[in-house]
Structure formats: structure tokens, C-alpha cells
Biopython code that builds the backbone (N, CA, C, O; Angstrom):
import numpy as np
from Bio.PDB.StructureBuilder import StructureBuilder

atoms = [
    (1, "UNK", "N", (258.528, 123.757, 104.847)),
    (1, "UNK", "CA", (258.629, 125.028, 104.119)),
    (1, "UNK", "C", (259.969, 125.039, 103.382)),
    (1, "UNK", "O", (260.871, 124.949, 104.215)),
    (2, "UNK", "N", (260.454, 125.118, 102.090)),
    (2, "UNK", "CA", (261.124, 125.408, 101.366)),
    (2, "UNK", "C", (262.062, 126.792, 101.732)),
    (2, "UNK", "O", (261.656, 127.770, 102.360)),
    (3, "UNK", "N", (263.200, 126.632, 101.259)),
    (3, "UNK", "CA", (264.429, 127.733, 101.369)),
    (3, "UNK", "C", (263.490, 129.340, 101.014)),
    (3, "UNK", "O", (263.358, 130.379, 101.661)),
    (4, "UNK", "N", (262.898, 128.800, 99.457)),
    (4, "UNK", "CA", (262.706, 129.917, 99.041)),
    (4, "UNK", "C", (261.260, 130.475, 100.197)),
    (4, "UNK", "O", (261.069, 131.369, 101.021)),
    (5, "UNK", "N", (260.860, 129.863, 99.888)),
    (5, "UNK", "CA", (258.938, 130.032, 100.767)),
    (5, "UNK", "C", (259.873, 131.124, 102.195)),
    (5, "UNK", "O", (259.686, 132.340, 102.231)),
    (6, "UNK", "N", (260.777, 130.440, 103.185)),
    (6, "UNK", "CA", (260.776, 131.104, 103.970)),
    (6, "UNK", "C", (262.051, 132.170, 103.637)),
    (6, "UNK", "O", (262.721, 132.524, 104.607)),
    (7, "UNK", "N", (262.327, 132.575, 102.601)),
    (7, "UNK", "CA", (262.983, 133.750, 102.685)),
    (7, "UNK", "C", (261.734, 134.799, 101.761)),
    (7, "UNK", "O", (261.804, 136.025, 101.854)),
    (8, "UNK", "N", (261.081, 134.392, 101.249)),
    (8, "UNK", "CA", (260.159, 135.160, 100.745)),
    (8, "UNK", "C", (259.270, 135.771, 101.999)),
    (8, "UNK", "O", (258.883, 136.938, 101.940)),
    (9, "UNK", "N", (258.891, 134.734, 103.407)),
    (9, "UNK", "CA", (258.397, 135.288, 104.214)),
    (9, "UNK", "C", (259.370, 136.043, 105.387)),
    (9, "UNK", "O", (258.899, 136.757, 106.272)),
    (10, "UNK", "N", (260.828, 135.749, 105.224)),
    (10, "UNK", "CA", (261.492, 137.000, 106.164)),
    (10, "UNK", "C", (261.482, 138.482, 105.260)),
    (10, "UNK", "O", (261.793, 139.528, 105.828)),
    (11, "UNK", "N", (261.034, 138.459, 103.578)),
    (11, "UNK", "CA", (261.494, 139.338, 103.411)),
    (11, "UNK", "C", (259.952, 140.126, 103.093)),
    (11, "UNK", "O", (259.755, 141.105, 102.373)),
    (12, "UNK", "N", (259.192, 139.519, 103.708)),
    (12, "UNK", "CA", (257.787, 140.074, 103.978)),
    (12, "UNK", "C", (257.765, 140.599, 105.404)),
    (12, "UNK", "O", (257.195, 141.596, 105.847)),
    (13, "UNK", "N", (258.265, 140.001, 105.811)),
    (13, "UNK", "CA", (258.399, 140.578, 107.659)),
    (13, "UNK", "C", (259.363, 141.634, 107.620)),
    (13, "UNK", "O", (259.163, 142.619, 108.330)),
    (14, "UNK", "N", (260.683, 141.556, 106.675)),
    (14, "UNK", "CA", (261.488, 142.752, 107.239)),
    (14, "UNK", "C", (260.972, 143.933, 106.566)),
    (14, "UNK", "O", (261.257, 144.981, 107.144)),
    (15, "UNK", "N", (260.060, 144.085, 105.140)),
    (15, "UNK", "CA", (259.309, 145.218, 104.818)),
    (15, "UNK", "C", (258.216, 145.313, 106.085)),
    (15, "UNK", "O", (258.180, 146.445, 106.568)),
    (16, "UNK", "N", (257.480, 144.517, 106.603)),
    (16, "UNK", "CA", (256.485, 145.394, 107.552)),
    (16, "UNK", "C", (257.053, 145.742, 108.558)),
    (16, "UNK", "O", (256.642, 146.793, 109.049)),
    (17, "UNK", "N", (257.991, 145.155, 109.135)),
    (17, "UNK", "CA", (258.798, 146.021, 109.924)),
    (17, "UNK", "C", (259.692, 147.305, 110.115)),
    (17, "UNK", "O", (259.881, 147.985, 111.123)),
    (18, "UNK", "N", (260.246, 147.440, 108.671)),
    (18, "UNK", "CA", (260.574, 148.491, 108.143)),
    (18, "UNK", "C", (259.590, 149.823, 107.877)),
    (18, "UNK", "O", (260.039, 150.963, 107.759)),
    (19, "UNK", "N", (258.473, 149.550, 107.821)),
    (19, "UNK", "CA", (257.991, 150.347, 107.269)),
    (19, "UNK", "C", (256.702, 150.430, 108.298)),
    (19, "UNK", "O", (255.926, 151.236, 107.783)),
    (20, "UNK", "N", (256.238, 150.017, 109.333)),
    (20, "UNK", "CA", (255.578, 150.325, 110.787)),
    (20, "UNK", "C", (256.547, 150.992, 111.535)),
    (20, "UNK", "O", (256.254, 152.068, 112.058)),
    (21, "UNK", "N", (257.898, 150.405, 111.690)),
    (21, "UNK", "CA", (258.413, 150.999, 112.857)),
    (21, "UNK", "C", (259.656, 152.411, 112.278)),
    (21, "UNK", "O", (260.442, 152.881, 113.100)),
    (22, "UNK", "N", (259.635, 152.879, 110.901)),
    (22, "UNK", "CA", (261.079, 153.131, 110.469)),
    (22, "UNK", "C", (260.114, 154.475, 109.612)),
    (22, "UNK", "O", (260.057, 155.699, 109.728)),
    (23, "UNK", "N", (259.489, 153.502, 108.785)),
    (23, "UNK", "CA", (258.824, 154.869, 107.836)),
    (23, "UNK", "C", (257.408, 155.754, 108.478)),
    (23, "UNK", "O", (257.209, 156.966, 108.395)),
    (24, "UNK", "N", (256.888, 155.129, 108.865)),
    (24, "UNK", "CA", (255.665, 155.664, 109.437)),
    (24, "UNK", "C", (256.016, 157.232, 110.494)),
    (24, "UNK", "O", (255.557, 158.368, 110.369)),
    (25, "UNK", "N", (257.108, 156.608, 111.612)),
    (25, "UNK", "CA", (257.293, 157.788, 112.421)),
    (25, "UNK", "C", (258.534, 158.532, 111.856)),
    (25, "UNK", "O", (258.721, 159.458, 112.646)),
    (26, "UNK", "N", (259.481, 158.584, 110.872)),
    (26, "UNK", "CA", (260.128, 159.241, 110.844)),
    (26, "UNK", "C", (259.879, 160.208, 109.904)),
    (26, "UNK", "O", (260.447, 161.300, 109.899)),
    (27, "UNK", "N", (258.853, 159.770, 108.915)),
    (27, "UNK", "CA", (257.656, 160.909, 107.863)),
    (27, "UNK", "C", (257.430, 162.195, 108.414)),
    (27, "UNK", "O", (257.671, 163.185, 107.724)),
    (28, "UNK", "N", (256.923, 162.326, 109.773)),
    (28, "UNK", "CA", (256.680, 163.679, 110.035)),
    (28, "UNK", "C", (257.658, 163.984, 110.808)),
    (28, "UNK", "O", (257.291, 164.579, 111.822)),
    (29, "UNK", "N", (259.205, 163.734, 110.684)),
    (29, "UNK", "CA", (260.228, 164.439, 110.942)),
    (29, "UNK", "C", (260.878, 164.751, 109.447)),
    (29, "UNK", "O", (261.866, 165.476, 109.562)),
    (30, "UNK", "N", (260.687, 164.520, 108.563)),
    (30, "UNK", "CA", (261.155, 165.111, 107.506)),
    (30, "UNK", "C", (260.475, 166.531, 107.340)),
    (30, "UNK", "O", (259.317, 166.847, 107.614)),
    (31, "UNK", "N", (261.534, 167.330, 106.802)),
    (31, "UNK", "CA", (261.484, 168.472, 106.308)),
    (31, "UNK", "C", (260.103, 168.736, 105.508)),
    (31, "UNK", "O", (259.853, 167.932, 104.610)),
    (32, "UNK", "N", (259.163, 169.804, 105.749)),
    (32, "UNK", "CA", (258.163, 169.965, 104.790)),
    (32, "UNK", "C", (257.314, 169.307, 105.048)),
    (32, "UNK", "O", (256.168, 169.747, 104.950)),
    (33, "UNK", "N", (257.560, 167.993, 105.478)),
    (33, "UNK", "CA", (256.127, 167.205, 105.492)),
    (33, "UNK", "C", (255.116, 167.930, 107.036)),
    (33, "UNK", "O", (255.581, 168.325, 108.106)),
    (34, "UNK", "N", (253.861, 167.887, 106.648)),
    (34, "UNK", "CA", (252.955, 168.803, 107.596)),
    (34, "UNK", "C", (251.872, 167.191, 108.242)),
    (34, "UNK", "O", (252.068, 166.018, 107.924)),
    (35, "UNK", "N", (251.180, 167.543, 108.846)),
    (35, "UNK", "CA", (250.321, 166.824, 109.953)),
    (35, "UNK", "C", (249.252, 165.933, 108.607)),
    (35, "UNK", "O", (248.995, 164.746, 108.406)),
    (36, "UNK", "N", (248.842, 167.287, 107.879)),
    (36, "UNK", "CA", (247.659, 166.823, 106.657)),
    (36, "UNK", "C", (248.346, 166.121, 105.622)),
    (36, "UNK", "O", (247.665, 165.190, 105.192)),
    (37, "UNK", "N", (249.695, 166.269, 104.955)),
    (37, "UNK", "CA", (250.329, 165.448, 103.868)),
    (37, "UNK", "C", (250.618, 163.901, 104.463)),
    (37, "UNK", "O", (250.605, 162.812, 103.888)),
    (38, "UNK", "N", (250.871, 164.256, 105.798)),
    (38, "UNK", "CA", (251.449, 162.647, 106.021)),
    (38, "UNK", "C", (250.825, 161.673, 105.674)),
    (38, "UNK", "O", (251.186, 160.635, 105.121)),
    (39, "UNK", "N", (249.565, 162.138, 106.119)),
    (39, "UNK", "CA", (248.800, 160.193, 106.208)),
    (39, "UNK", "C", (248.588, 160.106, 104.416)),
    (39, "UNK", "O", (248.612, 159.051, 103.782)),
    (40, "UNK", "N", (248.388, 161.439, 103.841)),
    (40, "UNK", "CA", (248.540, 161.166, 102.321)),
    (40, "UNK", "C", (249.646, 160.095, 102.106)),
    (40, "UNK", "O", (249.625, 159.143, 101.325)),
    (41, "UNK", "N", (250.625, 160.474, 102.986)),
    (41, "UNK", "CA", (251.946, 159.403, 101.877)),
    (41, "UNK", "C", (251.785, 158.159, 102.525)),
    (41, "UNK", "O", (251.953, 157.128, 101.874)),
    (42, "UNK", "N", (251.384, 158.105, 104.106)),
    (42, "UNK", "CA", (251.144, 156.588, 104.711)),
    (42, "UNK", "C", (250.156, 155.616, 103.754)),
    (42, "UNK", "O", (250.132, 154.389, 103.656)),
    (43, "UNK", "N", (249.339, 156.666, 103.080)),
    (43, "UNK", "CA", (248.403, 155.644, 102.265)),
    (43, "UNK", "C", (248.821, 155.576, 101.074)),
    (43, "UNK", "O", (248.268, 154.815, 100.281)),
    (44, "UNK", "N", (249.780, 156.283, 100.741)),
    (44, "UNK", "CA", (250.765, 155.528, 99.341)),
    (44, "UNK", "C", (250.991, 154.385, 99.884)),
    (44, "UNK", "O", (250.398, 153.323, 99.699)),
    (45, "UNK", "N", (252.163, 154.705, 100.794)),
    (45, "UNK", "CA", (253.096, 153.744, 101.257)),
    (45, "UNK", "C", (252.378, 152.543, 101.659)),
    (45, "UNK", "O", (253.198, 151.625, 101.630)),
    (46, "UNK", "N", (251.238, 152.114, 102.020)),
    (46, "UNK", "CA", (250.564, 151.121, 102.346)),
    (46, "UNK", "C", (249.917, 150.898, 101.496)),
    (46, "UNK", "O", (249.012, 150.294, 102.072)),
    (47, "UNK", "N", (249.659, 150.918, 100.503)),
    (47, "UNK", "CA", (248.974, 150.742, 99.185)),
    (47, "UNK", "C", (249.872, 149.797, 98.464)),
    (47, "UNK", "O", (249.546, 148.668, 98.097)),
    (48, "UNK", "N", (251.075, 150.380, 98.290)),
    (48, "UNK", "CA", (252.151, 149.976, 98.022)),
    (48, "UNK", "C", (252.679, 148.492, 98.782)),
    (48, "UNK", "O", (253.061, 147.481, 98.193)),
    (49, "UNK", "N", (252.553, 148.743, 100.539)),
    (49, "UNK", "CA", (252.788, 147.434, 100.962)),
    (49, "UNK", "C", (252.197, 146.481, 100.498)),
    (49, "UNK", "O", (252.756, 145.610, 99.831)),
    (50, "UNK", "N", (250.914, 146.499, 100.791)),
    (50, "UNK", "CA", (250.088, 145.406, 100.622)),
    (50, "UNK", "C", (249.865, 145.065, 98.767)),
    (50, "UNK", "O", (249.744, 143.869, 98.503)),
    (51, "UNK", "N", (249.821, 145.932, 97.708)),
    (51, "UNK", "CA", (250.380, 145.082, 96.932)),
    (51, "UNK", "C", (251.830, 144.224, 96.898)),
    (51, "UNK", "O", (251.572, 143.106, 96.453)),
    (52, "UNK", "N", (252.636, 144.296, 97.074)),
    (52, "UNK", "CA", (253.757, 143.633, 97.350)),
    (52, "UNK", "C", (253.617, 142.376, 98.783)),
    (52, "UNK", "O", (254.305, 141.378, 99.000)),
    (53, "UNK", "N", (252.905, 142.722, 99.251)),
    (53, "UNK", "CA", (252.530, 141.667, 100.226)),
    (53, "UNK", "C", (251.438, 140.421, 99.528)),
    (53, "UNK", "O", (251.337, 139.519, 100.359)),
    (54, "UNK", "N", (250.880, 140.216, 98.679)),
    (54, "UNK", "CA", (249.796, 140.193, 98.110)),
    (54, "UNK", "C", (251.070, 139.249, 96.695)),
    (54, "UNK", "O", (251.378, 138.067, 96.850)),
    (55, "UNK", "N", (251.510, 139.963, 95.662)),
    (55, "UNK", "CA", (252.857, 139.442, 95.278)),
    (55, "UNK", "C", (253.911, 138.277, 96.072)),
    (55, "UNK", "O", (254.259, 137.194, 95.601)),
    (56, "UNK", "N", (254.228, 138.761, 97.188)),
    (56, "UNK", "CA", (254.909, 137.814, 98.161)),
    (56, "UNK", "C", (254.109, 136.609, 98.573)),
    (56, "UNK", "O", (254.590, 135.476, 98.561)),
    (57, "UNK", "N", (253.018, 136.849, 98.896)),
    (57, "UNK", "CA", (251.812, 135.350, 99.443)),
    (57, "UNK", "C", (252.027, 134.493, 98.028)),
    (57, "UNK", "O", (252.666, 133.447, 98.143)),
    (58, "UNK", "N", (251.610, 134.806, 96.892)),
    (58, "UNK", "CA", (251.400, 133.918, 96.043)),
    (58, "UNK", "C", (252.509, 133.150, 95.779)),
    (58, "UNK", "O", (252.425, 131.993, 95.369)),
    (59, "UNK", "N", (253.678, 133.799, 96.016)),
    (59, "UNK", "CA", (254.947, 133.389, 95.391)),
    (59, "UNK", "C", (255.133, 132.348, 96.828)),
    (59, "UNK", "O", (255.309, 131.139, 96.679)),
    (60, "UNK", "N", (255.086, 132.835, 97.878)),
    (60, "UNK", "CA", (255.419, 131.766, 99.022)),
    (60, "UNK", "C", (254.345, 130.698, 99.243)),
    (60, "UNK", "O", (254.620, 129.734, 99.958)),
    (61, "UNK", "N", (253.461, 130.779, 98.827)),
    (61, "UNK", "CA", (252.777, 130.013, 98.743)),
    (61, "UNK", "C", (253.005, 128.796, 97.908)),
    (61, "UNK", "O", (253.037, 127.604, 98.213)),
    (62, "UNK", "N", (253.174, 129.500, 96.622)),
    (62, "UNK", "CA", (253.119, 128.325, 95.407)),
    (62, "UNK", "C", (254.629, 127.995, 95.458)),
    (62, "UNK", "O", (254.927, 127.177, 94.588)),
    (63, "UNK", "N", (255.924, 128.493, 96.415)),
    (63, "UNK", "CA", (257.375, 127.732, 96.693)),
    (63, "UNK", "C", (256.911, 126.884, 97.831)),
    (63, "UNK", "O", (257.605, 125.949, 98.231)),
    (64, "UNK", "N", (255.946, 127.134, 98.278)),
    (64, "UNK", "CA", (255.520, 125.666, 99.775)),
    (64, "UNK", "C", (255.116, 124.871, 99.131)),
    (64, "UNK", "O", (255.483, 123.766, 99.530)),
    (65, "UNK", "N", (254.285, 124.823, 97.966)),
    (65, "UNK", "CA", (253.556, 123.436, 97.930)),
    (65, "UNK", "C", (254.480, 122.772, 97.197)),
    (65, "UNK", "O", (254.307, 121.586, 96.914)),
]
sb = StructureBuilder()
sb.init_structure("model")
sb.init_model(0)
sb.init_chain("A")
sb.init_seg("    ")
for serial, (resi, resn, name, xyz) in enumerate(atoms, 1):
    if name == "N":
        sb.init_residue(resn, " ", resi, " ")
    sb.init_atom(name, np.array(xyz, "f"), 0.0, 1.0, " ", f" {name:<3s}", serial, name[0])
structure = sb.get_structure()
């Protein structure tokens, strides 16, 4: 695996980690946000991951081969 390949995949791991353990539960401690808006923004926010995850594969992929 190449320099780049595996920093492309720590920096795929430190967004899902960031954002399972950091954004998910601290959403409904923000101000305003209610029980029914949240999962609205979880499914931004994961919409969002997985394009960028999806971006990241190709790129680590095609720095491995």
C-alpha cells in the first residue's frame, strides 16, 4: 500500500469515527435540535459521508495499484 493509499484510508477512518462517535450523539444536545429534526440532519450528514467515502475508495484505490 502506498503513502498516499494509506493516508487516504486513515483519513476515511478518522471521518467515520468522527462522525459515529462525535456527531451523531452530540446533535441532540445542541440547542433547538428536537427528537424529529435529528435523524433529518443524521441523513444529511450520512449522505454526505458516504459520498466522500465513495470519493476516498476510488482515489485509494487507484494510489494502490
Amino acid at each position: 500500500m502506498t503513502e498516499l493509499a494509506a493516508g487516504l484510508t486513515c483519513l476515511w477512518l478518522g471521518m467515520v469515527l468522527g462522525i459515529s462517535f462525535l456527531e451523531a450523539p452530540l446533535k441532540f444536545r445542541a440547542p433547538g435540535v428536537t427528537v424529529p429534526t435529528g435523524p433529518g440532519i443524521g441523513r444529511i450528514v450520512f449522505r454526505a459521508l458516504n459520498r466522500a467515502e465513495v470519493v476516498l475508495a476510488v482515489l485509494a484505490l487507484t494510489a494502490g495499484a
